[in-house]
C-alpha positions as CSV (number, residue, x, y, z in Angstrom):
1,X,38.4,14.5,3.8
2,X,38.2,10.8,6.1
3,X,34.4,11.0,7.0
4,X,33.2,13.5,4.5
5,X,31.5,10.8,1.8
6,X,27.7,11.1,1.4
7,X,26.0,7.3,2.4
8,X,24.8,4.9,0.2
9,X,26.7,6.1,-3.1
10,X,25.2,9.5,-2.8
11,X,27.4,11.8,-5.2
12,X,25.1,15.0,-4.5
13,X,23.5,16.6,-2.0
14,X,19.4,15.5,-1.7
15,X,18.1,18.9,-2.1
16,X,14.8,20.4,-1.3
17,X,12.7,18.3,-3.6
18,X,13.4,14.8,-4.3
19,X,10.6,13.0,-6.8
20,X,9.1,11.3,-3.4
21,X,8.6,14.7,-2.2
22,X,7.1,16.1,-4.9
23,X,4.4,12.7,-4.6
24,X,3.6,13.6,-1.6
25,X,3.0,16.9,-0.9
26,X,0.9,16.3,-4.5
27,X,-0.9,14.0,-3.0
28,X,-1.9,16.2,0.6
29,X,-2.5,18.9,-1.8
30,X,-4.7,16.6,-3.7
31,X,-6.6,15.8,-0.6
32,X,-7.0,18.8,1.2
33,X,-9.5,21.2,-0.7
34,X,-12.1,17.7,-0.6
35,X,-11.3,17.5,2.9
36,X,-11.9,21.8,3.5
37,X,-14.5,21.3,1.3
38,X,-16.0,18.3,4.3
39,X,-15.2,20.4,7.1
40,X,-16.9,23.1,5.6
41,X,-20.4,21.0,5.3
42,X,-20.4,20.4,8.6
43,X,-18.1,17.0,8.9
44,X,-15.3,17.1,12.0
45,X,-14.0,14.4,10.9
46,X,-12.9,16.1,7.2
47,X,-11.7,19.1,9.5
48,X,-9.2,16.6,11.4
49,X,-8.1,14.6,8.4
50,X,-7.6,18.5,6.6
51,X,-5.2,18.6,9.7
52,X,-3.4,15.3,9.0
53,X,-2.9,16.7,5.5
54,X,-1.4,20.0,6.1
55,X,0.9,17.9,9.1
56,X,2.4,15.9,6.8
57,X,2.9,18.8,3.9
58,X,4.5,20.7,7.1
59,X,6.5,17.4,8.6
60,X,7.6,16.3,4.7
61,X,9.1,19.7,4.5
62,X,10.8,19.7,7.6
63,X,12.5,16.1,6.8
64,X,13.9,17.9,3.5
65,X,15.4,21.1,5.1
66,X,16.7,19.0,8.2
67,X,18.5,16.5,5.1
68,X,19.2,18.1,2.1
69,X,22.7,18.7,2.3
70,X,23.1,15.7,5.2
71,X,26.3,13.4,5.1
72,X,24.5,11.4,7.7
73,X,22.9,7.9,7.5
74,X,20.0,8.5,10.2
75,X,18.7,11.8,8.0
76,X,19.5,10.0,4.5
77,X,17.5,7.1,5.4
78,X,14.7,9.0,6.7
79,X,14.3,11.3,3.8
80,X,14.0,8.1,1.5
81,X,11.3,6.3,3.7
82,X,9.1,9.3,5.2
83,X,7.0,8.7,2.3
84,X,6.4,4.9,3.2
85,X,5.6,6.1,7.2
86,X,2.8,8.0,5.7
87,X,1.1,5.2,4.3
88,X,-0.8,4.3,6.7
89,X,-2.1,8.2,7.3
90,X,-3.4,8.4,3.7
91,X,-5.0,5.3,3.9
92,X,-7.1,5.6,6.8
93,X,-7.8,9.0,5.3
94,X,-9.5,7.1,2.6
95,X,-12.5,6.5,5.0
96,X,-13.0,10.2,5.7
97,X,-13.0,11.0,1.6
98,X,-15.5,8.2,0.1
99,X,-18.7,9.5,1.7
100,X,-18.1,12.7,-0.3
101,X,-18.0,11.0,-3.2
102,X,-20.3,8.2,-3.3
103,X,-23.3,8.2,0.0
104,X,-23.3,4.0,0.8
105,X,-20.2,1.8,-0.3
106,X,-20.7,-0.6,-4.0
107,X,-20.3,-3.9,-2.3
108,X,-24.1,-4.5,-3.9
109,X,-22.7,-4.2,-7.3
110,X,-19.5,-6.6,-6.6
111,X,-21.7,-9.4,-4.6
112,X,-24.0,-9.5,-7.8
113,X,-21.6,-10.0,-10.5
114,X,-19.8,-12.4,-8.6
115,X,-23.2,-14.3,-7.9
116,X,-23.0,-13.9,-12.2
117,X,-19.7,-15.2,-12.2
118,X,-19.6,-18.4,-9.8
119,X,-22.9,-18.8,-8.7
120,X,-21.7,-18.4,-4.9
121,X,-19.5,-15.5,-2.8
122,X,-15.7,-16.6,-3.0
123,X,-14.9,-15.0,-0.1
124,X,-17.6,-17.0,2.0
125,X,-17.4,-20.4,0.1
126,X,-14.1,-20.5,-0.3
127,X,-12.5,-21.2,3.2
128,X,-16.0,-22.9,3.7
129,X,-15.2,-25.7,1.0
130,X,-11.4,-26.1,2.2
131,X,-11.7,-25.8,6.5
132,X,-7.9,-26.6,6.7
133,X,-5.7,-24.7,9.4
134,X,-3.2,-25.4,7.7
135,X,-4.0,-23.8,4.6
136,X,-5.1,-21.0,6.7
137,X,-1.8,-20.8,8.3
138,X,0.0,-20.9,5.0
139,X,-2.4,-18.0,3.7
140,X,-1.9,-16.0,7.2
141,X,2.0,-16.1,6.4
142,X,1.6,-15.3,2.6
143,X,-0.6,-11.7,4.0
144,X,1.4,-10.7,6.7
145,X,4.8,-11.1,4.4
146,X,3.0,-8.5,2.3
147,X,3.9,-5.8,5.0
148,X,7.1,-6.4,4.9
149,X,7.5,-6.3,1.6
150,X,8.5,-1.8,1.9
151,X,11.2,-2.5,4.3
152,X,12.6,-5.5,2.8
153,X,12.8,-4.3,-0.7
154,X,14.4,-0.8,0.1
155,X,16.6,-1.7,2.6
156,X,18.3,-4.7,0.1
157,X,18.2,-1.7,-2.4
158,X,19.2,0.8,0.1
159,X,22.4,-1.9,0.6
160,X,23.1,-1.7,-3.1
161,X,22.6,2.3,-3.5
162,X,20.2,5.3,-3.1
163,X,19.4,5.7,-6.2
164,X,18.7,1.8,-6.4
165,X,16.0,1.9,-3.6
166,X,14.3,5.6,-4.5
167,X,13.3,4.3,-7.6
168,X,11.6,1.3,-6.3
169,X,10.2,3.1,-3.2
170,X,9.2,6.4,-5.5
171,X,7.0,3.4,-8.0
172,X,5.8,1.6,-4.9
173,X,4.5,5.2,-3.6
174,X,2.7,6.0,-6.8
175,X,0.9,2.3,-6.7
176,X,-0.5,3.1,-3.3
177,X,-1.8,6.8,-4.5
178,X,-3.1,5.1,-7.7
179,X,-5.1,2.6,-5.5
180,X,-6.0,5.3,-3.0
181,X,-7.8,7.5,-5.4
182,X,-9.8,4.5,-6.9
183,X,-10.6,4.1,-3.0
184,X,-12.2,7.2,-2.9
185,X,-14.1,7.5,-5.9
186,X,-15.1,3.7,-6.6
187,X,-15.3,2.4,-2.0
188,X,-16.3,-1.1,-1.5
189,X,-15.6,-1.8,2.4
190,X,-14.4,-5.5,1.9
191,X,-16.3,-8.9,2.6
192,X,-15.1,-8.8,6.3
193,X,-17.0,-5.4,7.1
194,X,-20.0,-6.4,4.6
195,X,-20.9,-9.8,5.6
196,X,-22.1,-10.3,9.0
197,X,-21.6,-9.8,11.9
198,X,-19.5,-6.9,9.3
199,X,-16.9,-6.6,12.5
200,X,-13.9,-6.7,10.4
201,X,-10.7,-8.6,10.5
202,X,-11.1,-11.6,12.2
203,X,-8.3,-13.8,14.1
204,X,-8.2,-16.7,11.6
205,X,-7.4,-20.6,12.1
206,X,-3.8,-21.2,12.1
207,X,-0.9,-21.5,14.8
208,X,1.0,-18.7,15.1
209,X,1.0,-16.4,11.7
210,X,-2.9,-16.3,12.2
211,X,-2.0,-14.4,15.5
212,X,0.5,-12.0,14.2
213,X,-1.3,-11.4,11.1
214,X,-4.5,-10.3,13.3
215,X,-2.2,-8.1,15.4
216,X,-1.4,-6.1,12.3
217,X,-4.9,-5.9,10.7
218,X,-7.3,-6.3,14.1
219,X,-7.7,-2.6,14.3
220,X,-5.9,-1.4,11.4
221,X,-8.5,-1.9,8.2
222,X,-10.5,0.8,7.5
223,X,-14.7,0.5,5.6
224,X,-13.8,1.1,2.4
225,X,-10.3,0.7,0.4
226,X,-11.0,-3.1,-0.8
227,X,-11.1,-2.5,-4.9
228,X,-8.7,-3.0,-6.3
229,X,-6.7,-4.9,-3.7
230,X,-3.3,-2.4,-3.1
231,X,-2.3,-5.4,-1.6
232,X,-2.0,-7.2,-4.9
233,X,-1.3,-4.1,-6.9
234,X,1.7,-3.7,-4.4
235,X,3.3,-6.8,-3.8
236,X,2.9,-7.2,-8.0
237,X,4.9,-3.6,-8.9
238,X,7.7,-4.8,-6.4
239,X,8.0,-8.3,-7.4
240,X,8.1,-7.2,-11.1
241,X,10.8,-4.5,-10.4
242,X,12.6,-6.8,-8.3
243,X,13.1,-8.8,-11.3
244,X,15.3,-5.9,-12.4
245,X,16.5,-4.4,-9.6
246,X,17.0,-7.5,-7.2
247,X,17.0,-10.5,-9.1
248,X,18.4,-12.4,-5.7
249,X,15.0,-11.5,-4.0
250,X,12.7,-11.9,-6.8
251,X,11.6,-15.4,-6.4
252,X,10.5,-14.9,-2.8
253,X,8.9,-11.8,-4.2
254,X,7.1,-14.2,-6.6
255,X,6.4,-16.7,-4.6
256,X,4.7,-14.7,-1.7
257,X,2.6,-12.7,-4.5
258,X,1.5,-15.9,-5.9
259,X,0.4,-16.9,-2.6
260,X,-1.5,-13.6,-1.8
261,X,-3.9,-14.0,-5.0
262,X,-5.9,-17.1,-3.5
263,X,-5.1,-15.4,-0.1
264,X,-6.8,-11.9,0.2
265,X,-9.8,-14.1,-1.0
266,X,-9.8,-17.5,1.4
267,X,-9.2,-14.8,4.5
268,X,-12.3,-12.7,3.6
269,X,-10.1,-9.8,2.8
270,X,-11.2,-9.4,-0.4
271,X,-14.4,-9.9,-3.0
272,X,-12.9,-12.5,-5.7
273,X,-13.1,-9.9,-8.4
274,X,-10.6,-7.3,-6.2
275,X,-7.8,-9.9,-7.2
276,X,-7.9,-9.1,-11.2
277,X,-8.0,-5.3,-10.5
278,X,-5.2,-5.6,-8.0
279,X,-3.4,-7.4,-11.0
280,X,-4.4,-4.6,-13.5
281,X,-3.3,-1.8,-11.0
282,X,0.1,-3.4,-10.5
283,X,0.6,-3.9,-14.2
284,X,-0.4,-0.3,-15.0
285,X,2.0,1.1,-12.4
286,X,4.8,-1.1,-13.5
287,X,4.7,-0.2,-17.1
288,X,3.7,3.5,-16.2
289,X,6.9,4.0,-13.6
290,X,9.1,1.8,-15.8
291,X,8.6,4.3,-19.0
292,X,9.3,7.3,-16.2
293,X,11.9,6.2,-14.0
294,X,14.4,4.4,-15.9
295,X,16.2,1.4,-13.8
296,X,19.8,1.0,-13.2
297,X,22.0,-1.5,-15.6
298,X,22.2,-5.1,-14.0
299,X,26.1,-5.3,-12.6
């Protein structure tokens, strides 16, 4: 019947429980009997975040009874990025978990083996031995492009088919959890918040990606999810699946990744040795995601 094909080379109705559900609501569930656990030692602020937890088991939910047999794009499209829209709730949850795992943040540690390493802190020497607002500019750019990155890479897949884009958003998703967990159990709150005046994200030197970057990250960086840098781990596991999935966007993939490395550090982002781990992360989740969800033949 005219009308009556499922978008984006959908064959099958979505169902209750796609794999991106299933991370999730694993992930809330993970999360909420630390976060009880908070609330019940006295800490309102474990008892709200318990409350984000159980919203987005409830809202996920919803999403999949409101789209599992949709023909619709809106419902389709909202099923496969739901999980990307809760990013940002599970990360500043990360603040709220640390302190029941570890009572002060390891910055210490990571400022005394980089001392080891270069005999100064990158993240303070570094834009202090190259003042250029140029180069600032260039690194503002290469940061901000990294949050563009979800949107960009599963709507170019989205464009090419479902199925296409669920697998890169499903191994983008478990990246992010990867990193989040580390965040908890292993916090360092980032060169920004541990160097004075520690106020955070700063508005850099540049011309106009320094202001746009700063818009994003002014008030959005929480004390604590620095190591390993999700930002590297990230941008890595979708430039290296891009290679398979995308080859036309892979070398702006590459490109802006490469940039990020000497990025996250210059901008104070970042403690020098975050980079590596970022790098490590990334690899890990690539291989790991590659040997579970198995990409599509190049046409």
């Amino acid at each position: 019947m005219p009308g009556s094909e499922r978008p984006f080379k959908l064959t099958a109705p979505l169902g209750l429980w796609r794999p991106l559900d299933i991370w999730v609501a694993g992930y809330a569930l993970a999360t909420l009997p630390l976060l009880l656990y908070g609330a019940w030692r006295g800490r309102p602020d474990c008892a709200a975040q318990a409350g984000v937890s159980l919203a987005v088991l409830a809202g996920s939910r919803l999403l999949a009874l409101w789209s599992r047999d949709t023909r619709r794009i809106l419902p389709t499209v909202l099923r496969l990025f739901g999980a990307p829209i809760i990013y940002l709730c599970f990360y500043r949850q990360v603040a709220t978990l640390w302190p029941l795992f570890r009572s002060a943040p390891l910055d210490p540690l990571l400022v005394r083996a980089e001392f080891r390493i270069w005999g100064c802190q990158p993240s303070l020497a570094f834009r202090a031995a190259l003042p250029s607002r140029a180069l600032s500019e260039l690194f503002c750019f290469a940061y901000l492009a990294y949050y563009f990155f979800t949107p960009v890479v599963g709507l170019t897949a989205l464009a090419r088919s479902y199925a296409a884009a669920e697998r890169m958003v499903l191994a983008a998703t478990g990246t992010f959890f990867l990193c989040y967990a580390l965040f908890w159990m292993l916090p360092t709150v980032a060169p920004h918040f541990w160097f004075p005046p520690g106020a955070g994200p700063v508005l850099y030197d540049g011309y106009v990606f320094n202001h746009l970057l700063f818009f994003f990250t002014g008030s959005g960086e929480i004390r604590g999810g620095a190591w390993p840098s999700s930002h590297i781990a990230v941008a890595l596991l979708y430039t290296l699946w891009a290679r398979i999935e995308l080859p036309t966007l892979f070398p702006y993939l590459a490109a802006v990744t490469a940039l990020m490395l000497p990025a996250v550090v210059y901008l104070g982002a970042h403690y020098s040795v975050d980079v590596p781990a970022g790098l490590a992360a990334g690899l890990l989740a690539y291989a790991v995601s590659r040997a579970l969800i198995r990409p599509a033949p190049r046409p």
